[in-house]
C-alpha positions in Angstrom: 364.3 -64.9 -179.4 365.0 -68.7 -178.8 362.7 -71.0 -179.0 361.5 -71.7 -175.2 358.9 -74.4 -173.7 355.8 -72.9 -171.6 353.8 -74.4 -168.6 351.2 -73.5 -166.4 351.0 -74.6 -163.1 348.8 -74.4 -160.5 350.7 -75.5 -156.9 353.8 -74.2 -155.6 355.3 -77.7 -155.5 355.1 -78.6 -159.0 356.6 -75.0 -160.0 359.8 -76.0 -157.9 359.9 -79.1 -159.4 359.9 -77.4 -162.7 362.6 -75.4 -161.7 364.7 -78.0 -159.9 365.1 -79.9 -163.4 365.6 -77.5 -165.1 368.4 -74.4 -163.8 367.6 -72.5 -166.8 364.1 -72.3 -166.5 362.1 -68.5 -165.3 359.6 -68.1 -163.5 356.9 -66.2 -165.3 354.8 -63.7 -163.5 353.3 -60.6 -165.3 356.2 -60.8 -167.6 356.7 -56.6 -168.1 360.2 -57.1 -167.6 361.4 -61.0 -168.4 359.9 -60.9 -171.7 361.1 -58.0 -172.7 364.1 -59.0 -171.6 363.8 -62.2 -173.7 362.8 -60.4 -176.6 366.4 -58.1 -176.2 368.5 -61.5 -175.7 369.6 -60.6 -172.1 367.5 -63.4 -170.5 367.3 -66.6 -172.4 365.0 -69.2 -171.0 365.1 -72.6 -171.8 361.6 -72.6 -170.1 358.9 -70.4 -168.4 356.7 -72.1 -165.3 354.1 -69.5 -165.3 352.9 -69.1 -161.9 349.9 -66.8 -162.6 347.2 -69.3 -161.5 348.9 -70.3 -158.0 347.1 -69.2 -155.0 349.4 -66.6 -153.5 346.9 -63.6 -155.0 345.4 -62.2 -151.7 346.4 -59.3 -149.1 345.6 -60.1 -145.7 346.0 -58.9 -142.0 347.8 -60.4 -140.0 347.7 -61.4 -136.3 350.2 -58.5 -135.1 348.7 -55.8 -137.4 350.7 -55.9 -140.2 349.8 -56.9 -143.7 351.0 -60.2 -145.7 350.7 -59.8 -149.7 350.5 -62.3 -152.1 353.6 -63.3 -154.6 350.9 -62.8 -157.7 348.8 -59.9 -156.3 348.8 -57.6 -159.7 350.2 -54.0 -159.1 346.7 -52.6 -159.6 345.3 -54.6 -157.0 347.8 -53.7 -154.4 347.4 -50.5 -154.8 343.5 -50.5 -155.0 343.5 -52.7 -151.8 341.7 -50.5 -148.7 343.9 -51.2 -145.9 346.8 -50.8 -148.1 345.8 -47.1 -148.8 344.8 -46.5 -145.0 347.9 -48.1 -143.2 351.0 -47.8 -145.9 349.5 -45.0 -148.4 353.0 -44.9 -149.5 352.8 -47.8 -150.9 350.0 -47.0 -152.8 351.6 -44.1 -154.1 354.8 -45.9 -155.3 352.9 -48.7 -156.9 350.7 -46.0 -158.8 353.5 -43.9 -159.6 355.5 -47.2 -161.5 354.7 -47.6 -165.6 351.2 -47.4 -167.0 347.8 -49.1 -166.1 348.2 -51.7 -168.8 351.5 -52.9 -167.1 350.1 -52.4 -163.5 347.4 -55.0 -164.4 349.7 -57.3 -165.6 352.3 -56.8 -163.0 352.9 -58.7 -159.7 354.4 -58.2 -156.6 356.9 -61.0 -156.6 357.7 -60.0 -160.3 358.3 -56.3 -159.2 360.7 -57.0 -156.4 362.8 -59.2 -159.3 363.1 -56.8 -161.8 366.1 -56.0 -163.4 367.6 -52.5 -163.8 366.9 -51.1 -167.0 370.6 -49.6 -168.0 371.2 -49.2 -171.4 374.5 -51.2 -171.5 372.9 -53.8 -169.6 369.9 -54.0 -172.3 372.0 -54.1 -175.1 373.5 -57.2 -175.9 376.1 -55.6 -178.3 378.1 -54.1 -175.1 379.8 -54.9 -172.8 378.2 -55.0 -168.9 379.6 -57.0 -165.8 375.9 -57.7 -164.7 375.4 -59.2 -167.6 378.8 -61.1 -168.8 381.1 -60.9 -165.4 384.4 -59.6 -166.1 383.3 -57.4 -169.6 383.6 -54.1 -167.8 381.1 -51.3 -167.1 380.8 -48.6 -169.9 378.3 -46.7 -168.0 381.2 -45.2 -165.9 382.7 -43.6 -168.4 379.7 -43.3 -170.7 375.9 -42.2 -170.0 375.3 -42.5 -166.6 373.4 -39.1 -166.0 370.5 -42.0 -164.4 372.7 -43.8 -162.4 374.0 -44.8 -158.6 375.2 -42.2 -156.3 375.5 -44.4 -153.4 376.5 -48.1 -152.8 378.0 -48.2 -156.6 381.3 -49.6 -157.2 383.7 -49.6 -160.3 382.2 -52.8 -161.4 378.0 -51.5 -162.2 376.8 -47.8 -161.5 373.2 -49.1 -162.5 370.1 -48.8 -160.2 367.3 -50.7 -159.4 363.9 -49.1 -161.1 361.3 -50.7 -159.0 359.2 -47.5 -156.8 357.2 -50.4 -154.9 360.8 -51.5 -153.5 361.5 -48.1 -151.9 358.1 -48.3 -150.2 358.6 -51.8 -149.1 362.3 -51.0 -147.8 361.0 -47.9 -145.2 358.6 -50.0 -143.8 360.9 -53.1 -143.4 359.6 -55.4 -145.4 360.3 -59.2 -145.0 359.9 -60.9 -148.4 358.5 -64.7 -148.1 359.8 -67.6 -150.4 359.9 -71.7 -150.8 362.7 -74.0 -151.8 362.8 -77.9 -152.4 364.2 -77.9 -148.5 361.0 -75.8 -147.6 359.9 -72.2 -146.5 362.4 -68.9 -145.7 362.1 -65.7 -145.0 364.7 -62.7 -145.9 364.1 -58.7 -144.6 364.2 -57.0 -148.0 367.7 -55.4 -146.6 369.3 -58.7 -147.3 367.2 -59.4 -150.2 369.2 -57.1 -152.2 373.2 -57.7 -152.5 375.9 -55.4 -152.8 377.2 -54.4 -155.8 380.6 -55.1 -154.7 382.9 -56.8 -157.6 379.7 -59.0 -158.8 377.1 -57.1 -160.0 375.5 -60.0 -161.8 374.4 -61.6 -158.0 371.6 -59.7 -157.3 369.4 -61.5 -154.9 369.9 -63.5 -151.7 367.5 -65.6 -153.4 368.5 -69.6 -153.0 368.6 -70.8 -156.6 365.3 -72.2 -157.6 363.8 -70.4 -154.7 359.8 -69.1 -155.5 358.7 -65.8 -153.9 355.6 -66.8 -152.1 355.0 -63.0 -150.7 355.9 -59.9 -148.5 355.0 -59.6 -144.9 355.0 -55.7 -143.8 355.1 -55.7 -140.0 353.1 -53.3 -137.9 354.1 -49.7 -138.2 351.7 -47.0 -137.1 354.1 -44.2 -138.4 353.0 -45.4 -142.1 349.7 -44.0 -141.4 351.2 -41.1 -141.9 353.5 -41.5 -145.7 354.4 -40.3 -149.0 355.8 -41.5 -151.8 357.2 -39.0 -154.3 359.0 -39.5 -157.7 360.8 -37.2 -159.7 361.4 -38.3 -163.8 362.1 -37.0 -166.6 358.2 -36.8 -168.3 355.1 -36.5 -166.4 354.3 -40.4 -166.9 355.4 -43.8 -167.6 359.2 -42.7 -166.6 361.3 -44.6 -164.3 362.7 -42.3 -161.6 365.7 -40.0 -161.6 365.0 -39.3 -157.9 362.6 -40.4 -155.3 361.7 -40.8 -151.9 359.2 -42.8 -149.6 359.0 -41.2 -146.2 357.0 -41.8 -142.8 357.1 -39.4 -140.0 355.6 -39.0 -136.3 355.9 -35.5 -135.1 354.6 -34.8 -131.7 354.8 -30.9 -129.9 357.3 -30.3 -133.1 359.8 -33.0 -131.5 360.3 -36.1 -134.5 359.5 -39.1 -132.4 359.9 -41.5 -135.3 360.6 -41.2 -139.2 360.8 -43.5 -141.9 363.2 -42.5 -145.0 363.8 -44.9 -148.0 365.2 -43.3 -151.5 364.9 -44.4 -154.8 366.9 -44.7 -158.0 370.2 -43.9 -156.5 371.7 -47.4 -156.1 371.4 -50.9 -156.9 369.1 -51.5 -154.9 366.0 -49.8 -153.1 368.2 -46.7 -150.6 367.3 -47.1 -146.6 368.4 -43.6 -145.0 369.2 -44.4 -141.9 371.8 -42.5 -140.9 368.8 -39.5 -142.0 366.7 -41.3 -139.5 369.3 -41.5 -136.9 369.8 -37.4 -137.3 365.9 -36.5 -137.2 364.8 -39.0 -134.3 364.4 -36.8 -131.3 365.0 -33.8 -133.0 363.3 -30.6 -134.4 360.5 -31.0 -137.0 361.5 -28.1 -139.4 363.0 -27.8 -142.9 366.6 -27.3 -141.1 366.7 -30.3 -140.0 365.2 -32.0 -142.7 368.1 -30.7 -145.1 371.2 -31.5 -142.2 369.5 -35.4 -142.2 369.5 -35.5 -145.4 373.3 -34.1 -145.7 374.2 -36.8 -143.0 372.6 -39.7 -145.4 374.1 -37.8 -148.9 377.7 -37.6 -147.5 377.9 -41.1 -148.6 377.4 -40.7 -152.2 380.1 -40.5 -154.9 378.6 -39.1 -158.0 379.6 -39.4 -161.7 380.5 -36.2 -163.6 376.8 -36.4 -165.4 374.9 -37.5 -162.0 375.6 -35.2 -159.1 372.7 -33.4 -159.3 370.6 -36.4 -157.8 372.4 -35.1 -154.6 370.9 -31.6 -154.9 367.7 -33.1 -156.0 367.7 -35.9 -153.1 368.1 -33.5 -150.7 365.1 -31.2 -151.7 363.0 -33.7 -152.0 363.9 -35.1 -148.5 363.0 -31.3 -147.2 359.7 -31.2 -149.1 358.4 -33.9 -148.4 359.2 -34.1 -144.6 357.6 -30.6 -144.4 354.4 -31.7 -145.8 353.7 -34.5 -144.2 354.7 -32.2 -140.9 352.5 -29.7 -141.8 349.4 -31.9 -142.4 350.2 -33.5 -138.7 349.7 -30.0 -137.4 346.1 -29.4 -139.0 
């Protein structure tokens, strides 16, 4: 590891400051990923502005009825928080279902929604990876990939996005919240993530230098009523193979509204809407359930060692739509 400077700072202004002089500078949160990340020689920092101690650490309601969380809000607390578990359970769920108490505690929000994937080529500094040196090539394609994009992946980076609070946080539209030298700004978390495309090392709409302050969810009754679940490889402390975040409003067996976000099968968290298009309006049974799923999966283009996340995607999309139908019914 290089050697690195270290402050603390306590008010958004001075942490942009910090930033502004110095491009090569991180922001430090939790530090579950960056450091480990330093530790590897992906990220080398000439500095870290910790931003621990800044006062974006609360979750409150706002005016509308929708819920504005803190940048530095700790996993742990997100998911502990009570209206978080009555009005986006899902969320809860995802949050729990990411690494192991120890991280959770140390873990925030704004941390989360930067982390990087966790591909072997891209976390080993011996080969080649076009997120990390543009223009090296991807390995994976060819390689170990049985973990990797089905959808949205190009040529250029097969890898996905790890983070189970982002899938949550894409079905209920989240709006992530940020400030720059210029001021505040605001970005829907389905232009927060870029396109692979032929630059896999842009990840972020981010503005350089640019702090995330928060996430706004807006109102959504239908979360009420929403699951997260994650398939992996152990029973704990895995990063998904498969998962799926789902909302749904069933009234007199007709789907009046529906929510579908997946998870590790792109670069970034998956919003299915062309499986929300299929179900709204529609029949409330297992059926339909696979067919909107089918309409969303026709999109993906699988490596030899990763098609099964199609099989598995699709499952999960029935099960998990048929529970959460069947508990509207009781």
């Amino acid at each position: 590891m290089k050697d690195f400077g270290y402050e603390r700072v306590h008010d958004v202004s001075g942490a942009l400051a910090l930033l502004g002089a110095d491009p090569d500078a991180r922001y430090l949160g939790g530090g579950t990923n960056l450091v480990d990340l330093m530790k590897t020689g992906v990220e080398r920092p000439t500095r870290l502005v910790d931003v621990r101690e800044l006062p974006l650490d609360s979750v409150e309601s706002t005016e509308d009825g929708g819920l504005r969380i803190g940048a530095t809000v700790t996993n742990s607390d997100l998911a502990a928080h009570p209206e978080v578990r009555r009005r986006y359970p899902a969320l809860a769920q995802a949050v729990l279902a990411g690494a192991s108490g120890q991280l959770r505690n140390m873990a925030t929000v704004g941390g989360n929604l930067l982390q990087r994937t966790r591909c072997g080529y891209f976390t080993d500094v011996t080969k080649p990876c076009n997120k990390r040196e543009p223009g090296s090539g991807c390995p994976a394609v060819e390689g170990e990939h049985h973990n990797h994009a089905i959808l949205g992946a190009t040529e250029h980076c097969v890898a996905t996005h790890p983070s189970d609070m982002g899938v949550a946080l894409a079905a209920f539209d989240a709006v992530i919240g940020y400030e720059t030298a210029e001021g505040p700004g605001e970005l829907p978390l389905a232009d927060f993530y870029l396109p692979v495309g032929d630059t896999p090392h842009l990840e972020t709409a981010l503005p350089s230098g640019a702090l995330i302050t928060g996430v706004t969810l807006p109102p959504a009754p239908v979360a009420a009523a929403s699951r997260y679940r994650k398939v992996r490889e152990r029973a704990s402390y895995a990063f998904a193979i498969g998962s799926i975040a789902a909302a749904l409003d069933v009234c007199d067996g007709v789907v009046r509204e529906v929510r579908l976000a997946y998870g590790a099968v792109a670069s970034r968290p998956w919003r299915a809407h062309a499986a929300e298009r299929a179900l709204t309006g529609g029949p409330a049974s297992a059926e339909a359930f696979a067919a909107a799923a089918d309409a969303e999966l026709t999109a993906a283009s699988p490596l030899p060692r990763n098609g099964y996340k199609v099989t598995l995607l699709r499952n999960l999309t029935v099960a998990v739509l048929t529970e959460l139908t069947e508990e509207a019914a009781r």
